[in-house]
C-alpha positions in Angstrom: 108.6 95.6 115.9 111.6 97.2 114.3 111.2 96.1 110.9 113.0 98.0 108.0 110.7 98.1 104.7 112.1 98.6 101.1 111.4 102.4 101.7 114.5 102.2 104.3 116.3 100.4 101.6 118.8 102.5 99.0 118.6 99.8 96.8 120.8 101.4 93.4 123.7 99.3 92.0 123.6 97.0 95.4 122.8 93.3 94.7 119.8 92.6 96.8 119.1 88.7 98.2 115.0 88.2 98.2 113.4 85.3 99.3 110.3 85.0 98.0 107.6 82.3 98.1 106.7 80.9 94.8 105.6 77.1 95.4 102.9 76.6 93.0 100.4 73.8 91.2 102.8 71.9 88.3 101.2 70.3 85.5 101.6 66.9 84.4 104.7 68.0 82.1 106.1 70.1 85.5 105.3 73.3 84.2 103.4 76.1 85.8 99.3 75.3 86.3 99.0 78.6 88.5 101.2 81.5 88.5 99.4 83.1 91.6 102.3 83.0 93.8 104.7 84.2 91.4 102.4 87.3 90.7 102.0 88.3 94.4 106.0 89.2 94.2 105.6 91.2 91.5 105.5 94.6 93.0 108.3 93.7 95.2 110.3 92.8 92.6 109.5 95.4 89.6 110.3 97.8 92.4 113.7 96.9 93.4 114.5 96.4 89.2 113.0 99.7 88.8 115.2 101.6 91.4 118.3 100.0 89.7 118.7 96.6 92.1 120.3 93.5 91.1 118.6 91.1 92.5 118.8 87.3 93.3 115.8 85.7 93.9 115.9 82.7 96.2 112.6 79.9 96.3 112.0 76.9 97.2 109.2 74.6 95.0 107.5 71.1 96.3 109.5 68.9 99.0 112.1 66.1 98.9 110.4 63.1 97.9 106.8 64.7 96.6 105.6 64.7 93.7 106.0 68.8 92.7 109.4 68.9 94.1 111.0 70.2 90.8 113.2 72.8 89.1 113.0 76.6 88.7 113.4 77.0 85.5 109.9 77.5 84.7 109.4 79.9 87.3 112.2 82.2 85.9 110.3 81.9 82.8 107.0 83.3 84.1 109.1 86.5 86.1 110.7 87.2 83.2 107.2 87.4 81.4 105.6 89.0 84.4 108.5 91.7 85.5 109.6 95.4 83.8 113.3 93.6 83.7 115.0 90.6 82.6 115.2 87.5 84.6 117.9 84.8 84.1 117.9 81.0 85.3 120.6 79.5 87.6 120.9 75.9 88.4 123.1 76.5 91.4 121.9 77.9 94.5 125.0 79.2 96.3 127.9 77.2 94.8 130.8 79.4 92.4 127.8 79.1 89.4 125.5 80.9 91.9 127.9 83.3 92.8 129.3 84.0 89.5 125.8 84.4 88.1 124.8 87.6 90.8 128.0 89.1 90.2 127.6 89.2 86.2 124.2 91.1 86.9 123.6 94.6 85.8 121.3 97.5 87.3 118.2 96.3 87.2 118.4 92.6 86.2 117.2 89.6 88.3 118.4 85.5 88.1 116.4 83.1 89.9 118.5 81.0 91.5 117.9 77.1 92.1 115.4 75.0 94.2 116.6 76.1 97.8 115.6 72.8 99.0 117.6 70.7 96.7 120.1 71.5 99.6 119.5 69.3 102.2 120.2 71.8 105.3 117.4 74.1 103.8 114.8 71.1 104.7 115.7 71.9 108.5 115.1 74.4 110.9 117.3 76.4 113.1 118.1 79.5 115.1 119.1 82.4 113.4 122.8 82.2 114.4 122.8 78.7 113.4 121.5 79.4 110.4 123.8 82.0 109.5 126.4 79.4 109.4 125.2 76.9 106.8 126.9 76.3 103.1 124.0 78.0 101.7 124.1 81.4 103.4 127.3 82.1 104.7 128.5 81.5 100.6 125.7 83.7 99.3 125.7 86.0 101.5 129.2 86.7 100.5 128.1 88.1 97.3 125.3 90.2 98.3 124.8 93.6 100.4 121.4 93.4 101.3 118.4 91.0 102.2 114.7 91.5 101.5 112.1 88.6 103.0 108.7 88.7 100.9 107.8 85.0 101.7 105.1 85.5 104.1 103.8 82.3 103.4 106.9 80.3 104.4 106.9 82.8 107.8 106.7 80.4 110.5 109.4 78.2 109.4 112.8 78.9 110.9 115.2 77.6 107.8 118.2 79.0 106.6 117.4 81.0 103.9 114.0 82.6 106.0 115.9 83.4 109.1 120.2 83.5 108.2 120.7 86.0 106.4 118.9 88.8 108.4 122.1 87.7 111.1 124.8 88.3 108.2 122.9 91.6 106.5 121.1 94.6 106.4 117.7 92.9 106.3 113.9 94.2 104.9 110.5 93.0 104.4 109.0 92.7 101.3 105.9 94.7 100.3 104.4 91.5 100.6 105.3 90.2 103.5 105.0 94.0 105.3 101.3 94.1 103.9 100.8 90.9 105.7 102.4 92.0 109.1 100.3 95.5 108.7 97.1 93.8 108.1 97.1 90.8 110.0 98.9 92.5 113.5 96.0 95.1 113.2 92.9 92.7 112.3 91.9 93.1 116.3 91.3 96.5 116.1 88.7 96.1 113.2 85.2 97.1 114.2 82.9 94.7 116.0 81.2 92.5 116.0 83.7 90.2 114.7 83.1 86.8 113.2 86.0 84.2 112.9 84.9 81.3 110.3 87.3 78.5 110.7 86.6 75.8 107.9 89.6 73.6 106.0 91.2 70.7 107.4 94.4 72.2 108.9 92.9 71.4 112.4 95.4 71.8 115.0 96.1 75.1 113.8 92.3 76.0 113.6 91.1 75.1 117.2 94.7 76.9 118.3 93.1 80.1 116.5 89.6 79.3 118.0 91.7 79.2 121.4 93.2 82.2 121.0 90.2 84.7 120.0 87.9 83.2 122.5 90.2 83.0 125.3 91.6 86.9 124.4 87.7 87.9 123.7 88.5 88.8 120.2 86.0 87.9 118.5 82.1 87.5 119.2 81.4 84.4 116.7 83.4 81.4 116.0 81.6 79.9 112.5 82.4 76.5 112.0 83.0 74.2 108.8 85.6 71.4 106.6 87.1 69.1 108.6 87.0 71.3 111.4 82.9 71.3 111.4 83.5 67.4 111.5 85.8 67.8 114.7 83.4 70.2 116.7 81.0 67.9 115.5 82.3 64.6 117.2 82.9 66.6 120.0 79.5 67.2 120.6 78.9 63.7 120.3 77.1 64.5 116.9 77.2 60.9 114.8 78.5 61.9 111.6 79.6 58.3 110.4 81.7 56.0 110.4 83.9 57.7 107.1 84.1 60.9 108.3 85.3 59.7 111.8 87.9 57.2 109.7 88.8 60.6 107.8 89.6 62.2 111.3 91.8 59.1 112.8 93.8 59.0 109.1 94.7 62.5 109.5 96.1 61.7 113.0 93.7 64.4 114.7 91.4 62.1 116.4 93.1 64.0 119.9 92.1 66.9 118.3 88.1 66.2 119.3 89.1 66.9 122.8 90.7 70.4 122.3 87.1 70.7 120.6 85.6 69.1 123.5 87.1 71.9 126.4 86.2 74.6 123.6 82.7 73.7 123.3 82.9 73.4 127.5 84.0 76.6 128.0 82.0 78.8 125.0 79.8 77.0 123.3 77.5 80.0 123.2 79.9 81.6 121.0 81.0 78.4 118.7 78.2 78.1 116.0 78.6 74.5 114.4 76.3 73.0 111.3 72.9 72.3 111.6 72.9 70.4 108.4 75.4 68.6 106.3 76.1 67.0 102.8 76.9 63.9 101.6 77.2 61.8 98.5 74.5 59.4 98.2 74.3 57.5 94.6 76.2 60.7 93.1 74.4 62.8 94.2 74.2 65.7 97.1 72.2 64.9 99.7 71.6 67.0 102.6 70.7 65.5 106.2 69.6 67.8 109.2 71.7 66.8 112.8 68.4 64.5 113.5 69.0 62.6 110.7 72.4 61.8 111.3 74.5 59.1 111.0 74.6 59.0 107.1 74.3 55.8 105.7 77.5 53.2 105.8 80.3 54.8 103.7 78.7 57.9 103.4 80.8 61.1 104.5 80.0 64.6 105.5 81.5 66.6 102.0 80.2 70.4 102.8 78.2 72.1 105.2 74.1 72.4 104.0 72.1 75.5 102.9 70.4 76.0 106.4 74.1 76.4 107.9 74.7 78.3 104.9 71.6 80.6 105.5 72.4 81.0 109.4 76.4 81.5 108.5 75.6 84.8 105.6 72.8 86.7 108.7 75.4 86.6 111.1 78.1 87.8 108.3 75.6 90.3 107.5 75.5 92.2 110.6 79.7 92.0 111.0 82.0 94.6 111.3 85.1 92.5 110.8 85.1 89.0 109.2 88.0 86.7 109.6 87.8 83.7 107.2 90.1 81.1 107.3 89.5 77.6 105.2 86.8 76.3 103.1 83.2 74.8 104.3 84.1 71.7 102.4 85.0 69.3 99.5 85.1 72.8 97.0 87.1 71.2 94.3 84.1 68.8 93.5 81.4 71.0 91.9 78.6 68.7 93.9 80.2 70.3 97.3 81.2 73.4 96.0 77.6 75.7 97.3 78.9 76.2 100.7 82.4 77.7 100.0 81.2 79.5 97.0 78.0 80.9 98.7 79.5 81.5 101.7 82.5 83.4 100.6 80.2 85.5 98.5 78.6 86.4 101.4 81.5 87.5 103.0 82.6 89.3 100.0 79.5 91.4 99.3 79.0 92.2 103.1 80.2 95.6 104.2 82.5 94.0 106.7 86.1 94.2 106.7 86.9 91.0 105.3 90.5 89.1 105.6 90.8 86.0 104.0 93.7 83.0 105.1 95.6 81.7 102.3 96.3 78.4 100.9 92.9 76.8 100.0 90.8 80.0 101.2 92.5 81.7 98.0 92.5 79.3 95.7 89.0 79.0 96.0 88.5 82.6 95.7 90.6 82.2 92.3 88.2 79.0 91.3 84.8 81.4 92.2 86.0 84.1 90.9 85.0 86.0 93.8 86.1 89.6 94.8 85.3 92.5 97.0 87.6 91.1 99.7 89.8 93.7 101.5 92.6 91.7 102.2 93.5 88.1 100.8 96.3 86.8 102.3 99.4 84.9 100.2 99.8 82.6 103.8 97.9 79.7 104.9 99.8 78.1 108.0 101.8 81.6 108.6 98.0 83.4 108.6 96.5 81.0 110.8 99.8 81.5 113.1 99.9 84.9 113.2 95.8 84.9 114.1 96.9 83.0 117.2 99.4 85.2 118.0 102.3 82.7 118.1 105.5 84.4 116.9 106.7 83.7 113.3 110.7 83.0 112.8 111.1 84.6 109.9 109.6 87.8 110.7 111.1 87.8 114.3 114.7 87.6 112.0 114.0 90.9 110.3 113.0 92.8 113.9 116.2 94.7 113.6 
């Protein structure tokens, strides 16, 4: 692809558009719990401050209606404390405030400019040309010379500030989002073996990864766990009780268990699924080998067990390339936590080359503590995408 990178970019004096994904955990009084996402950007941003841009920094935070769907202004707060220059608040997003606000800055000065999605055509997706048409970019764009996409994590959605303004401007990726592109296009050239461990609960785009690296021979061990486990699990007519089927229907992926079913049909040599799983019995963890399953009434599968654990770190052990994508189960409870913890460490202390997915993969990493990963991606949906191969909007916008 013919993507331009901030090293094609003469960025002195010119007022620079980035988009940049800094949706993060808000506290009870709606200020910042984690400023992970807002320190991923940093390099991006010190850079184009450093080499004399003024930048407008465009973000979105929460969604209509939920419950984190909030103001900036604590965001600018954080950059300001986190970058080399200063970093102003704007309550606008592309009105005459907005406007006025990027062209009072100097050389080297940002303003974060408001919620994107407080305007209601950024909560929709459409071509780039279309896109290009819409209140917010064509009135931004009329105040800027140049574009710079660093929200790798908001990738695969096709929405007007993602995928407009490369159709109006010079456009660039990010150091962000180019790391992304760079490690996660190349990740099938890694040595083998390769092992792809697909836990979380994001399971239509899971078994759609799954697909893709078994059908394309990619990869030479599909590890299973989370909600996906669960899946596999009824698939292979495995009873693991009535609440973790119930869990499955609520989540509306019940049709999901027979994408599962025609994987495990066609390579079941190659999908590993637990041997053993925990549940909560009395408050405690219990742990049940697949002959002892169904759990008792109520009782629901929480994390994968330490024999899966066991059999999961030897086959990690002898990788050349790990792919891990989701945790093995309920992690944020400390009674569940042993098989994400443990089996992320053993990924981490293998000498594969490890790439991690984002979204819950990484915040568990931050909860454990854990390093020695080689690449931890700031995507969860746009990592699992990409892994399939399925093309991304916002980085097909900036192939130029």
């Amino acid at each position: 692809m013919a993507i331009r990178t901030l090293d094609d970019l003469d960025a002195t004096g010119r007022r620079v558009g980035v988009r940049v994904d800094i949706n993060s955990p808000l506290a009870s009084d709606r200020s910042l719990a984690d400023d992970a996402r807002l320190r991923a950007h940093v390099e991006t941003l010190d850079e184009l401050l450093d080499r004399g841009a003024r930048v407008a920094v465009l973000a979105h935070q929460g969604r209509p209606g939920g419950d984190e769907f909030a103001r900036l202004e604590p965001h600018a707060s954080r950059l300001n404390e986190l970058l080399d220059g200063p970093v102003s608040y704007c309550d606008a997003t592309f009105s005459a405030d907005a406007r006025d606000a990027v062209n009072a800055l100097d050389d080297g000065e940002a303003v974060l400019l408001e919620n994107t999605r407080f305007y209601s055509e950024e909560y929709m997706e459409f071509d780039p040309e279309r896109a290009a048409e819409t209140f917010l970019v064509d009135r931004l764009s009329s105040v800027l010379d140049a574009y710079v996409n660093d929200a790798f994590a908001a990738a695969h959605r096709s929405q007007p500030s993602l995928v407009g303004f490369p159709a109006v401007l010079p456009a660039y990726a990010g150091r962000v989002m180019a790391s992304e592109i760079d490690v996660l296009g190349g990740v099938d050239e890694k040595p083998d073996p390769r092992i792809d461990i697909v836990g979380g609960a994001k399971v239509p785009d899971s078994l759609s990864v799954v697909r893709h690296v078994l059908e394309h021979d990619l990869t030479d061990a599909v590890l299973t766990a989370g909600v996906v486990a669960n899946v596999f699990l009824l698939a292979a007519s495995v009873q693991i009780g009535d609440a973790s089927a119930q869990f499955v229907r609520d989540k509306g992926y019940w049709d999901e268990v027979g994408r599962a079913a025609d994987l495990l049909d066609g390579y079941r040599d190659r999908i590993h699924l637990p041997t053993d799983v925990a549940v909560e019995r009395d408050g405690e963890r219990v742990e049940l080998d697949r002959d002892e399953l169904p759990p008792r009434d109520g009782e629901a599968v929480m994390d994968i067990g330490h024999d899966t654990i066991a059999e999961y770190a030897d086959l990690v052990e002898d990788a050349g390339t790990v792919v891990l994508n989701g945790p093995a189960g309920v992690f944020e409870d400390e009674t569940f936590a042993d098989g994400t913890r443990d089996l992320f460490t053993a990924v981490a202390d293998s000498d594969a080359y490890s790439v991690v997915g984002g979204g819950d993969s990484a915040a568990a990493i931050r909860r454990f503590e854990i390093a020695g990963f080689d690449h931890v991606s700031t995507g969860g949906g746009a990592a699992l995408r990409m892994l399939t191969g399925e093309p991304l909007p916002a980085i097909d916008a900036l192939d130029q």
